[in-house]
C-alpha positions in Angstrom: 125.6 13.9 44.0 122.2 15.1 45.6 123.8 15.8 48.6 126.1 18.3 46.6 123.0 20.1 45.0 121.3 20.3 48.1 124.8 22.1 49.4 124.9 24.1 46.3 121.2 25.2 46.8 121.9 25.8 50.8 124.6 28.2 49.7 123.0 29.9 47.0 120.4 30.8 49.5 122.5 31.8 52.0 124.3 34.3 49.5 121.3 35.9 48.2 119.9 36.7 51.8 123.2 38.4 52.4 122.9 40.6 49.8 119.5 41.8 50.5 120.3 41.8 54.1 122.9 44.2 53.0 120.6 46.3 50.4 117.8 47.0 53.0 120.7 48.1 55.7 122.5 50.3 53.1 118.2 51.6 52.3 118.0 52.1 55.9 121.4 54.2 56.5 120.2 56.5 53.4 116.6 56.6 54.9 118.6 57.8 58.0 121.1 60.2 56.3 117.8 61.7 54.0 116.2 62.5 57.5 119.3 64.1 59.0 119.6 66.6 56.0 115.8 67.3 56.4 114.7 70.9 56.3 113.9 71.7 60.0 110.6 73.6 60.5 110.5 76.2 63.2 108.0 77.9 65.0 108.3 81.4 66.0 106.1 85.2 65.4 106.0 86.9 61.9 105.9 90.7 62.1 101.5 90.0 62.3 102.3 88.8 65.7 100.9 85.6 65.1 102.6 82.6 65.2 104.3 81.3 61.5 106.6 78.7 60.3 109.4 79.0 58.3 112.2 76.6 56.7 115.4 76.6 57.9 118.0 74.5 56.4 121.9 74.1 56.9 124.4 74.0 59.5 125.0 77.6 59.2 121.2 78.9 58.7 120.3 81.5 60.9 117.1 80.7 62.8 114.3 83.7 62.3 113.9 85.6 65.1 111.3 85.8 67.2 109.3 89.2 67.9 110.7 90.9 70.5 107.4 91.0 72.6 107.7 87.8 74.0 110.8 89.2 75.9 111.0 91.6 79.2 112.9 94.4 77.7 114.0 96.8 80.0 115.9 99.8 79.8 118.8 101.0 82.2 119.9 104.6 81.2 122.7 106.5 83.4 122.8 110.7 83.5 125.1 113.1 83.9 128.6 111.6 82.5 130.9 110.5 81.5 133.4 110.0 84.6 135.8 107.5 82.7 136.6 105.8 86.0 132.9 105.0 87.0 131.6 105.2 83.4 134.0 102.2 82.6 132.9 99.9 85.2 129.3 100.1 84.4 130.1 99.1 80.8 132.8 96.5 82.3 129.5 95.4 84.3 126.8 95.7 81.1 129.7 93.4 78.7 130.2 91.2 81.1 126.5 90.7 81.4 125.7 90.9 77.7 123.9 93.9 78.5 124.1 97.5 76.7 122.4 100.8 78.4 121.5 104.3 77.5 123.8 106.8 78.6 122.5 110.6 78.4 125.6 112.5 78.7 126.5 116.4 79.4 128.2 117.8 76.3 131.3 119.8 78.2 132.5 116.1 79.4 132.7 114.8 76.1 136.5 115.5 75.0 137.4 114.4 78.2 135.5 111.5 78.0 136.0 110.6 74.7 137.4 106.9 74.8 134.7 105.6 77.1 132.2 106.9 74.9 133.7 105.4 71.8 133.8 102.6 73.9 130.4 102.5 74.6 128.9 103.4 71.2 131.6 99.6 70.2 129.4 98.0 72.5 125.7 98.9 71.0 125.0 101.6 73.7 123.2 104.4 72.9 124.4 108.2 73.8 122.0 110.7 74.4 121.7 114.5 75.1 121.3 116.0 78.3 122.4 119.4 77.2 125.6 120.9 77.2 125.8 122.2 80.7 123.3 120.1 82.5 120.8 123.6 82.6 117.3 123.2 83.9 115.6 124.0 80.1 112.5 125.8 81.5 114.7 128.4 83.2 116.4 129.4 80.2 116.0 131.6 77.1 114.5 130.2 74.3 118.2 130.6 71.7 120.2 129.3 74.9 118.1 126.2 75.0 118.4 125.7 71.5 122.4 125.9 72.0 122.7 123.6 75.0 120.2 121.1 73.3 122.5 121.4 69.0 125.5 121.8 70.4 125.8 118.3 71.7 124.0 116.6 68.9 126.8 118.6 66.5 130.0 117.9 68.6 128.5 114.3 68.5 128.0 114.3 64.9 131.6 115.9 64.5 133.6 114.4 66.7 132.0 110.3 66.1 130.1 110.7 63.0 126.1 109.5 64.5 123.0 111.2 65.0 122.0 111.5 68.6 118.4 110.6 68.7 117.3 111.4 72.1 117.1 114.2 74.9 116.9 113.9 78.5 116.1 117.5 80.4 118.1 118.4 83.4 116.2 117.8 86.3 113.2 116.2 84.5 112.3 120.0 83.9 110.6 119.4 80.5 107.5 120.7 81.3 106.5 124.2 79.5 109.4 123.6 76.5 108.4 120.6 74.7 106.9 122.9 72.1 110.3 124.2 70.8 112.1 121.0 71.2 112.0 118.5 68.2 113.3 115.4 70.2 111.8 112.5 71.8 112.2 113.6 75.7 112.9 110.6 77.6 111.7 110.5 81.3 111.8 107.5 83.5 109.4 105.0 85.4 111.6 104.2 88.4 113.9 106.5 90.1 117.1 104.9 92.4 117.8 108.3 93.7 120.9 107.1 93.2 122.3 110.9 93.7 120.8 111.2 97.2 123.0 108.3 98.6 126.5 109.1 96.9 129.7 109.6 98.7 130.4 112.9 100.6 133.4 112.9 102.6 131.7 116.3 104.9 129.0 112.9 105.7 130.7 109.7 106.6 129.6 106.6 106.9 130.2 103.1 108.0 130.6 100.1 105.5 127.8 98.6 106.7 125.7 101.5 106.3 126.4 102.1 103.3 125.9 98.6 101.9 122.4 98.9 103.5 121.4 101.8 101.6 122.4 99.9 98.0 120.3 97.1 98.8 117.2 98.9 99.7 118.1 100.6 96.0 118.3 97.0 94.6 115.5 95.5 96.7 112.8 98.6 95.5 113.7 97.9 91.7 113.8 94.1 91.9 110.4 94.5 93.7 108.7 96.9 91.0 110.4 96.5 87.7 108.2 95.3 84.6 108.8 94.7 81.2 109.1 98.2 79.4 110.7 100.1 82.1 113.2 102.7 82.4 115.2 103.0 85.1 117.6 106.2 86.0 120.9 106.2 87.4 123.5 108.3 87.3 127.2 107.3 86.2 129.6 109.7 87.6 129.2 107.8 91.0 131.2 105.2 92.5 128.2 104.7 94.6 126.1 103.7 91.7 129.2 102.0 89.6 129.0 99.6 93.2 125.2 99.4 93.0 125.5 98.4 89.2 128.0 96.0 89.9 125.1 93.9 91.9 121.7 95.3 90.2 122.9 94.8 86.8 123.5 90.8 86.9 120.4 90.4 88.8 118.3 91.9 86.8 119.4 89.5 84.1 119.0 86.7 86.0 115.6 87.7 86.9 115.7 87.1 83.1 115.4 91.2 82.2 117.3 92.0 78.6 118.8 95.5 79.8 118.2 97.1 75.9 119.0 100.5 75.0 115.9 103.3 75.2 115.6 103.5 71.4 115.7 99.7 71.2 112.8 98.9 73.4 110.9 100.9 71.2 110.9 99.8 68.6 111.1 96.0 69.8 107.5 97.0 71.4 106.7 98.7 68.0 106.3 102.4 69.8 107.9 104.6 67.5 109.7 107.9 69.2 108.1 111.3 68.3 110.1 114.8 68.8 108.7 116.8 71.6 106.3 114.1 72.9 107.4 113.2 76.4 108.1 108.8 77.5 108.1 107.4 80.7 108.1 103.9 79.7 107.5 101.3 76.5 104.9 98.9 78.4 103.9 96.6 75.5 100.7 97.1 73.9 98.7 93.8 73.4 96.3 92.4 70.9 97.4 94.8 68.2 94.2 93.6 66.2 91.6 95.5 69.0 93.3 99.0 68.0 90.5 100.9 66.2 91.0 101.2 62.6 93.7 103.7 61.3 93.0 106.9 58.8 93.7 106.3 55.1 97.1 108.3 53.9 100.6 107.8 53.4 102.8 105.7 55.7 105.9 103.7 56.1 106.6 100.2 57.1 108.8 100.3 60.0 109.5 96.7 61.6 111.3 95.3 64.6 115.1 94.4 63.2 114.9 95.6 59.9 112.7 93.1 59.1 110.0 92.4 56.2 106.4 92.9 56.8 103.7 90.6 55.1 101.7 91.4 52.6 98.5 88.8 52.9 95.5 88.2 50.9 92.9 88.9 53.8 93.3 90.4 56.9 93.7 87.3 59.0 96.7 85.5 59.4 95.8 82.6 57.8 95.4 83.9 54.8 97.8 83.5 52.0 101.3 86.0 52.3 101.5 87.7 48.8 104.5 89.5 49.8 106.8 90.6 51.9 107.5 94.6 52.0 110.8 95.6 53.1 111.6 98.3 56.2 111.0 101.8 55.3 108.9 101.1 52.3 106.4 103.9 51.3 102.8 102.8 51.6 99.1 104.4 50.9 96.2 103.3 53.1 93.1 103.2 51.5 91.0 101.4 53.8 91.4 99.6 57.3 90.0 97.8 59.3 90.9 96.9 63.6 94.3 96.1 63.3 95.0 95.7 59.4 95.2 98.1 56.6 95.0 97.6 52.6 97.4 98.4 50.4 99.2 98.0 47.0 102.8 96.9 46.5 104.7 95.9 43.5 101.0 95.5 41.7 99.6 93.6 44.3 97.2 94.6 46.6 96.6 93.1 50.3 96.4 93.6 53.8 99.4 94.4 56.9 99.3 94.6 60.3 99.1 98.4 61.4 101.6 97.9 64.1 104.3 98.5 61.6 103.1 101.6 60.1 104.0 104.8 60.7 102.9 108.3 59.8 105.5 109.7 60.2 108.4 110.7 57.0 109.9 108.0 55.4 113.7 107.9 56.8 
């Protein structure tokens, strides 16, 4: 009989440390499956510039992005087109590379050219005006530069419904006209001289010759490109369709993001003025040693269409009291290096002036 308790007992124990056995295992999966859904904090750069955290939960969250200063930006843009055999296989190029460009074309091409520059504008390039007849614009009457200059933007506008937002002179020949023209006028910080080295049949070459010329092209901008550069090409050239073909993939894996002209700007927070002249975007560091701005109206205009912090001090640690949508109307009424004050929705703080402009609200 007391062996039978004792048996009794041996199994009762037995039982119990299963079951508690099997309640810290079934703790420890639900510990485990807790942690997996945990809210993952990431670090990246709040439009201050300064490094931030922010919550990002669920399979399908989008991560924030980071500022686009920490990337090398550059800024390919091709002249003179389109030619829809060459003009293709640069954007053939640019896709397959996950690239876009800017292409500045001449406004009596355009109906013939029609489908590559759809095509173009469906892959996030940017068109832009180099007149209508490629004329040098400081040789030229004052109403017949103003008609080679509208009359693209309105056949543009007509013809596929966008704004064209920038202006390339002929030749470079800007100087002596920016007063009349109400455009940004975008120059260029390396030259391929692509031009001088296309095919002439009256001046033949050898293969091999050829293929020398390209690389010295390829080995001079792989040598001196920096972030913030723009390089000019020209795309009515097989010549240069070649070159791309080879620059274009190198560049990228020289780790270069080839970026449109109007989208290095505003990734470097330059804003584009009509009639001021640009060579190149090269970043602008330590926003907060810029001397202080004037007190007046501006507008917030941030890298993607983002929000810009409103904070309690002018520091970035201090407490965000809100965030100010894109375009938003704002009055300075004091600043300081690198931070203005001002009110929104009843509150009043500080912002980073790198994301205000004077300029009209648009």
């Amino acid at each position: 009989m007391q062996k039978k308790k004792i048996a009794l007992s041996l199994i009762s124990l037995m039982l119990c440390a299963l079951f508690v056995f099997g309640a810290c295992s079934s703790d420890s999966k639900k510990e485990n499956n807790e942690k997996d859904k945990e809210t993952v904090t990431l670090d990246f750069v709040d439009a201050d510039g300064q490094d931030a955290t922010e919550d990002v939960g669920g399979e399908n969250s989008e991560l924030p992005p980071k500022t686009p200063s920490t990337e090398k930006l550059i800024a390919l843009t091709y002249d003179d087109g389109p030619n829809p055999s060459t003009t293709n296989r640069i954007l053939t190029t640019l896709e397959e590379n996950n690239s876009v460009a800017t292409f500045f074309i001449v406004g009596n091409r355009i109906d013939s050219g029609h489908d590559t520059i759809e095509r173009a504008v469906d892959m996030g390039c940017e068109i832009a005006n180099h007149t209508y007849d490629h004329k040098y614009l400081n040789e030229i009457s004052d109403s017949e530069r103003n008609n080679q200059i509208n009359s693209v933007n309105s056949k543009m506008k007509n013809d596929f419904g966008f704004e064209v937002k920038l202006l390339r002179a002929p030749g470079g020949k800007y100087k002596g006209v920016t007063d009349s023209i109400d455009m940004p006028l975008i120059q260029w910080s390396i030259d391929t001289n692509d031009w001088r080295h296309k095919d002439v049949s009256s001046k033949p070459r050898t293969e091999e010759q050829r293929q020398k010329e390209m690389d010295e092209i390829i080995d001079h901008v792989m040598d001196n490109v920096k972030s913030g550069d723009i390089i000019l090409m020209h795309d009515i050239y097989d010549f240069t369709a070649d070159m791309s073909e080879i620059l274009i993939p190198k560049l990228v894996a020289a780790g270069y993001k080839l970026v449109t002209v109007s989208e290095m700007y505003e990734a470097y927070a330059q804003g584009l003025e009509g009639g001021e002249v640009y060579f190149n975007a090269y970043f602008k560091p330590a926003v907060h040693t810029v001397e202080p701005i004037p007190a007046g109206d501006y507008y917030v205009k941030t890298e993607n269409g983002g929000g810009l912090n409103l904070r309690e001090d002018a520091t970035t640690s201090s407490a965000i009291l809100a965030e100010i949508p894109d375009s938003t109307a704002l009055k300075v009424t004091e600043a300081v290096k690198g931070w203005a004050k001002v009110s929104y929705n009843g509150k009043t703080g500080w912002v980073s002036t790198a994301y205000l402009r004077s300029d009209s609200v648009g």
